[in-house]
N, C-alpha and C positions, 0 to 999 in steps of 0.2 A: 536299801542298796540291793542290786538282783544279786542272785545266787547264782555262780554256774559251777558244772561240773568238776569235779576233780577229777586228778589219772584214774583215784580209785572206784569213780562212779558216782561218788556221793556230793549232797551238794553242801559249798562252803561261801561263806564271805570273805573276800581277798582280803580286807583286812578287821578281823572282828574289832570290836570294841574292847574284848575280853583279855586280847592277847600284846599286851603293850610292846614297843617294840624295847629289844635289850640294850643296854645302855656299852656302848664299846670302846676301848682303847681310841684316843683322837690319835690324830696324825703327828703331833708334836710328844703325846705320850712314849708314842713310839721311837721315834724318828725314824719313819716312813711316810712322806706327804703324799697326799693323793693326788692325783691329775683327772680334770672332767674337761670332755669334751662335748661343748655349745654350738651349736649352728642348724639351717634349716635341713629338712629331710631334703636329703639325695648330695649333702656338702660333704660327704664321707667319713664322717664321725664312727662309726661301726669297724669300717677295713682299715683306717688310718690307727684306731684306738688300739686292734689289736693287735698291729703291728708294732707300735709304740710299748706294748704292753709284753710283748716278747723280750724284747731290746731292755727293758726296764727289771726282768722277772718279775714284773706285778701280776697278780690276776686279771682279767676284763672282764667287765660285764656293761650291757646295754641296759638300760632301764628298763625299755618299750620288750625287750627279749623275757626279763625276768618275770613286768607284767604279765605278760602272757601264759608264762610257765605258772605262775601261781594263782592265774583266773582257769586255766583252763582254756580258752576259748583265745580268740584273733582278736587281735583290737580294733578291727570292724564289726565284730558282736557287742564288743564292750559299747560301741558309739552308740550303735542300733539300738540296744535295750535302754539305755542309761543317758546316754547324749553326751557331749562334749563335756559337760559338768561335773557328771557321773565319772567318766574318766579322769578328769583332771586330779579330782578328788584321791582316786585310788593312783592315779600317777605321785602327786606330794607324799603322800604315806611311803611309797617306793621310795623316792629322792632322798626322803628324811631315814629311810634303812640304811639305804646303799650309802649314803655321803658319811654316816656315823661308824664305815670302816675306817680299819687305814690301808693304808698301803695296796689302790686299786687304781686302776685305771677304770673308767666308768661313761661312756657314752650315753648321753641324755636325749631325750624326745624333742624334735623339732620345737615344741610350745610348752617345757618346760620350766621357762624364763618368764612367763605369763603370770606366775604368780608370784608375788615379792616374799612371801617365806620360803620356797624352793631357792631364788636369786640368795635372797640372804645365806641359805645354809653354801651354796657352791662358791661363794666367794668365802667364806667364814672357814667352810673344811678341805681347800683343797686349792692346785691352781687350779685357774679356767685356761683354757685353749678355743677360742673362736675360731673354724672354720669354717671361710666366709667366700661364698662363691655367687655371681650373680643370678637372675631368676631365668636367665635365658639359659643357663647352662646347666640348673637345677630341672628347668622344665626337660632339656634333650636326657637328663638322667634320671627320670621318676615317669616320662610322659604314659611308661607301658604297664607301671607298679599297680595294680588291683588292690595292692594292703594299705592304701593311703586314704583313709575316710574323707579327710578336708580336698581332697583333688579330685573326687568322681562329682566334678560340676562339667555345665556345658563348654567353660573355658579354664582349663587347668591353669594354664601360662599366667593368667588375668588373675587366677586366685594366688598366685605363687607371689606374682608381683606384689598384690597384697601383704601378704603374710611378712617379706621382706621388706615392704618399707614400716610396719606395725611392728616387728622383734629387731633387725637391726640395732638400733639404740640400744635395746634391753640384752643384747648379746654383748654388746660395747661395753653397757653398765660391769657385766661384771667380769670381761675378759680380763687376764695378764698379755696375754701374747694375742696376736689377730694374726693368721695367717690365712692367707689369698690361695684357693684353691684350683683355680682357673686348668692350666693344661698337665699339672706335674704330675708324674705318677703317683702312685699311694706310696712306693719308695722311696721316692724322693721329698715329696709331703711330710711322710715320716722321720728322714735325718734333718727337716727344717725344724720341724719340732722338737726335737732331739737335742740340734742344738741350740735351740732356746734354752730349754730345761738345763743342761750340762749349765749353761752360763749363768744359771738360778740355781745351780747347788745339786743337782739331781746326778745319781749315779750310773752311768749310761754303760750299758756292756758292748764290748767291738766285734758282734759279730755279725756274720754277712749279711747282705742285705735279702730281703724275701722278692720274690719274683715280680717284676711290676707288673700292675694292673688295674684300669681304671677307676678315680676315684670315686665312689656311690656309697649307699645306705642300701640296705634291706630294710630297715625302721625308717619313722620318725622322721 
């Protein structure tokens, strides 16, 4: 597995061998369940989650974010050196980190789902939340994104359509709720979610809503 840089200069492997991951409080331990959020890059999993995550007092975190922070380097280096494989690799090690919290809101990588041991832990530790937007409205939301490895081909749009009719199903597989991304704000996205969760038991606080703004991804 490549080695890249650390903040401190030196080089590390994202996830040694040496250092297993800590075994943590589940979400029924607790009673704090967790909520992940599925769908492809640019369905708003990142603004939606942590608005959702405000409203919740959960923590948030991105998978594809914390990758990064803990390789060092863009997830376009990771592709480069390593290839798709390489990544996936150090993405499951993530999944199997982050999903053995509790009480987090957690937005996952467009091709998370690709593997059935990640699907298994996200239906097993948490709900799921699919948010699910077509590839024409994915492509007008990603068309200008530079950080998306799988979309610097000669037709984005054609890869996207791809991608969505191949994960579809396996976003299906392990959703609770599906919700349709189409024209609503991240505001409003967010108290549909909301009250999904309320009517699943989830403790929702009332306060105002955050500014709207259209729904996207920086990740994934």
């Amino acid at each position: 597995m490549m080695q890249f840089p650390t903040e401190e200069g030196g080089p590390e492997s994202a996830f040694p061998s040496d250092n297993p991951v800590i075994a943590l409080p589940t979400a029924t331990e607790t009673g704090r369940p967790n909520l992940f959020f599925v769908g492809l890059m640019g369905a708003g999993k990142t603004t939606v989650g942590r608005t959702v995550a405000r409203r919740l007092h959960y923590p948030f975190f991105d998978s594809d974010h914390e990758l990064e922070a803990h390789c060092g380097v863009r997830i376009p280096v990771i592709f480069e050196h390593e290839g798709e494989e390489g990544f996936r690799d150090r993405e499951a090690a993530m999944i199997s980190e982050l999903t053995g919290r509790s009480g987090i809101v957690l937005a996952t990588g467009g091709g998370a789902v690709l593997r059935a041991e990640n699907r298994e832990l996200l239906k097993s530790r948490g709900t799921v939340v699919y948010l699910r937007a077509s590839p024409h409205d994915l492509w007008l939301r990603t068309r200008h994104d530079r950080n998306r490895p799988l979309l610097q081909t000669e037709d984005p749009k054609g890869k996207l359509e791809a991608l969505y009719a191949a994960r579809d199903p396996l976003y299906r597989e392990v959703a609770d709720f599906i919700i349709e991304t189409g024209k609503p704000s991240v505001a409003q996205l967010a108290n549909m979610v909301l009250m999904q969760l309320e009517m699943a038991g989830f403790r929702i606080d009332p306060v105002a809503e955050a500014p709207e703004q259209p729904a996207n991804d920086t990740h994934s």
